[in-house]
N, C-alpha and C positions, 0 to 999 in steps of 0.2 A: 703731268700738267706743268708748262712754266708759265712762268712768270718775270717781270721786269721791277725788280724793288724800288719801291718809290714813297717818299715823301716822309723825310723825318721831316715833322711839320707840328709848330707851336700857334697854335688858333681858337679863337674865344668861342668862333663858331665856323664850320666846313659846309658851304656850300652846297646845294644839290648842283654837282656837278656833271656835264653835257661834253659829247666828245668836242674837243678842242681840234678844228681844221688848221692843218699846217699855214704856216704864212711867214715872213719876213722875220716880222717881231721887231722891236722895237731895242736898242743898241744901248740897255741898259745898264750893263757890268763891264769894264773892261776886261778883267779876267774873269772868263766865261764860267770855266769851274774850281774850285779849290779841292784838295786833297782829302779822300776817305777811303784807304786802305778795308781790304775787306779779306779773310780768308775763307778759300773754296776748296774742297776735297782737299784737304793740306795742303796744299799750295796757295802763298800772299798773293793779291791781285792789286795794285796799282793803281785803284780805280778809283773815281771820284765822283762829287755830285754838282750837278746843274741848279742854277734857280730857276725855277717854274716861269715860264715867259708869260704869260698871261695875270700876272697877278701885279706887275708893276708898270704904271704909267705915268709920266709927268705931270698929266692933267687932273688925276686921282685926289685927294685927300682921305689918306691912309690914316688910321692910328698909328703913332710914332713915328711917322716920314711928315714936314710940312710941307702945307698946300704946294702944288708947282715946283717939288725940288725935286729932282732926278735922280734917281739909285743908280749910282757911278760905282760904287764899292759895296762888298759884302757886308762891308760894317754899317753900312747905310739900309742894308736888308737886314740889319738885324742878327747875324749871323757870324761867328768868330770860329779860327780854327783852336783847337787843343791838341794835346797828344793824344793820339789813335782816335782820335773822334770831331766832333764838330757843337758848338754852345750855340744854341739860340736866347738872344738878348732882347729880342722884340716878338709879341705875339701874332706874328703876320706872315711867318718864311713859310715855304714852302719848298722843298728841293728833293732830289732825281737820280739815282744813281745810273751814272753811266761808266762805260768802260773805260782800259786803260788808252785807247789810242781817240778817248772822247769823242767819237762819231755814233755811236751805238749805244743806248739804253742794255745795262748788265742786264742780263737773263738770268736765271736763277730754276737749275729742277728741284724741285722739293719731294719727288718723287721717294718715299722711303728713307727719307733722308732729316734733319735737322736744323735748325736756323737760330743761331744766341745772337744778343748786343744785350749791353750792360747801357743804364738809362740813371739818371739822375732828375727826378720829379720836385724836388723839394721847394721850387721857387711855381710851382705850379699850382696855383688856384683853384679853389673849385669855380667852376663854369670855363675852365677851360679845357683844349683837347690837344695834349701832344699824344700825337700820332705816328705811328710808325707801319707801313703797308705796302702789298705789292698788288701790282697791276698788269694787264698785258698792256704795255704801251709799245706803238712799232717803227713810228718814227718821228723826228723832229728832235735828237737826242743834243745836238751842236748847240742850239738855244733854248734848250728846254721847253718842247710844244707837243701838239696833240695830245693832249691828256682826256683819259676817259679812266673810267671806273664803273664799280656795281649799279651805279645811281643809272647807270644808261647804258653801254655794250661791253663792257669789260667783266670781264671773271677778277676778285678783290678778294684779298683772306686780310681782312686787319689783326694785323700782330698783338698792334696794344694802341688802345683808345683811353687816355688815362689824366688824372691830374693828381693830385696828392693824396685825396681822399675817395675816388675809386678810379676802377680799371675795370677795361672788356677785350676779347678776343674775336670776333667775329667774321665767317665766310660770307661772300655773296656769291653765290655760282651763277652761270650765264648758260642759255639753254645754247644758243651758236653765235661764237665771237666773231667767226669769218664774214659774217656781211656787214656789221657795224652799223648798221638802220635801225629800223622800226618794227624787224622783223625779231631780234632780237629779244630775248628778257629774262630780266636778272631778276634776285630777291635784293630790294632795298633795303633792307630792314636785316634779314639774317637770324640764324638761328645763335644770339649772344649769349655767352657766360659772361655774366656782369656781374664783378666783387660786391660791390653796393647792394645789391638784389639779392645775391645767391649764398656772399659766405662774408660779407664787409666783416664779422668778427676777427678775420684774418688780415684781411688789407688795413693799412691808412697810418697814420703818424702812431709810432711806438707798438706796433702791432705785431704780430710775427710774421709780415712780410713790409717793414718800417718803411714808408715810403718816404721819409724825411731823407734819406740815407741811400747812396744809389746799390742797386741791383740788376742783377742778371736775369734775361726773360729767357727762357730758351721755349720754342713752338716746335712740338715733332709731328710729322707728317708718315705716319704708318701706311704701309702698302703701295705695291708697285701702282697702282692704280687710286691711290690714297682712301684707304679703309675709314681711318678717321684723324680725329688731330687732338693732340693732347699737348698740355703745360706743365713748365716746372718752372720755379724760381730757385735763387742762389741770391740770397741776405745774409754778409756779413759771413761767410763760411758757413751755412745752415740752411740745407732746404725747404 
C-alpha cells in the first residue's frame, strides 16, 4: 500500500474533510514551498512541504491571520523553518509533503517497512490536534490541492493525533480508492489506540513518555501486505 504523507498540521479542530477538485487556487505564498528534508531507504531526499490551498483566503477571518489580510509568507501561516524540521506558531497550518523537483506529492511504501519523526508537543493544549498522517493524494501537488482522506475516498493511517495530555494512532482503510465517488467507503472513525483511553498512566507531562519534552514516534508496518501495525516511542534515550 502507498501512500503520499501529508499534513503535519496544528488545529483546535479537523474538519470532515471532502475530496478537494483541482482548481487554480488562489496565489497565496510567494514561495510555494519551504524546506523538509526527509530520509528514505538510506538515502536523504530534498523534499519539502506545500501549504494546503484550500484553507487560506483573503476574505476569511482566520484565528490568528486578521480579517482581509492575505497569507503572502509562511510566517503569516503560521509556520517557521528550523533545523531538520519545521515549527508551527499558529493553530491553523496545514501542510503537504512533496517532492524534490516539487511537482509531485512524495509517495511513501510502507510496506514492511518503518516511519520515525521526532515531535515536540509541549506548547500543545488539550483540545487541540497536532497531526501528523498520510493519504493517497494524486494530484495538485504545485499548490497544494486535491485533498481527500478517510472522511470520504482515501485510504488514511494517522500516525499521531495528539496534544500534550493524550495521543492516538489510527487506520482508516477504503474499500476502492480508484473511482473517488460515492461508490467508495472508508471507516471514519477507525479502529484507535488512544493513550487517554487505553494506558494515559504512561502518556502526558512527567510520565514515562513526558510529553513536555520532545520525542521520537516510530509506526511499523509489518508484512508485505501489512499484517498489522505497531508503535514504539524514544523519550529522552529510553523506550
Amino acid at each position: 500500500m502507498k501512500f503520499a504523507i501529508l499534513a503535519l498540521s496544528a488545529l483546535a479542530v479537523v474538519d470532515a474533510a471532502v475530496y478537494q477538485k483541482p482548481s487554480k487556487g488562489p496565489d497565496y505564498v510567494k514561495d510555494k514551498t519551504i524546506s523538509l528534508p526527509i530520509k528514505k531507504d538510506g538515502k536523504v531526499y530534498k523534499t519539502g512541504v506545500v501549504l494546503d490551498n484550500g484553507w487560506y483566503d483573503s476574505k476569511k477571518n482566520i484565528p490568528g491571520i486578521s480579517p482581509n489580510k492575505d497569507v503572502k509568507t509562511w510566517v503569516d501561516a503560521g509556520i517557521t523553518e528550523i533545523p531538520n524540521g519545521i515549527k508551527f506558531t499558529k493553530p491553523i497550518a496545514r501542510v503537504y509533503l512533496v517532492n524534490e523537483a516539487r511537482n509531485k506529492y512524495e509517495y511513501l511504501n510502507l510496506n514492511n517497512k518503518q516511519i520515525s519523526f521526532e515531535v515536540d508537543l509541549s506548547g500543545v493544549a488539550c483540545g487541540f490536534n497536532a497531526a501528523g498522517y498520510t493519504t493517497h493524494l494524486r494530484k495538485g501537488a504545485a499548490i497544494g490541492e486535491a485533498y481527500c482522506d478517510g472522511q470520504n475516498f482515501c485510504n488514511e493511517m494517522d500516525l499521531l493525533e495528539s496534544n500534550v495530555g493524550s495521543q492516538a494512532y489510527t487506520p482508516h482503510p477504503c474499500t476502492d480508492t480508484k473511482q473517488m465517488n460515492g461508490t467508495t467507503k472508508c471507516d471514519p472513525w477507525g479502529p484507535a489506540d488512544n493513550a487517554f483511553n487505553n494506558h494515559n498512566a504512561q502518556y502526558g507531562p512527567g510520565l514515562h513518555i513526558d510529553s513536555t519534552k520532545p520525542f521520537t514516534v516510530t509506526t511499523q508496518f509489518a508484512g508485505t501486505g501489512i499484517s498489522y501495525v505497531s508503535r514504539q516511542w524514544l523519550t529522552q534515550g529510553s523506550k
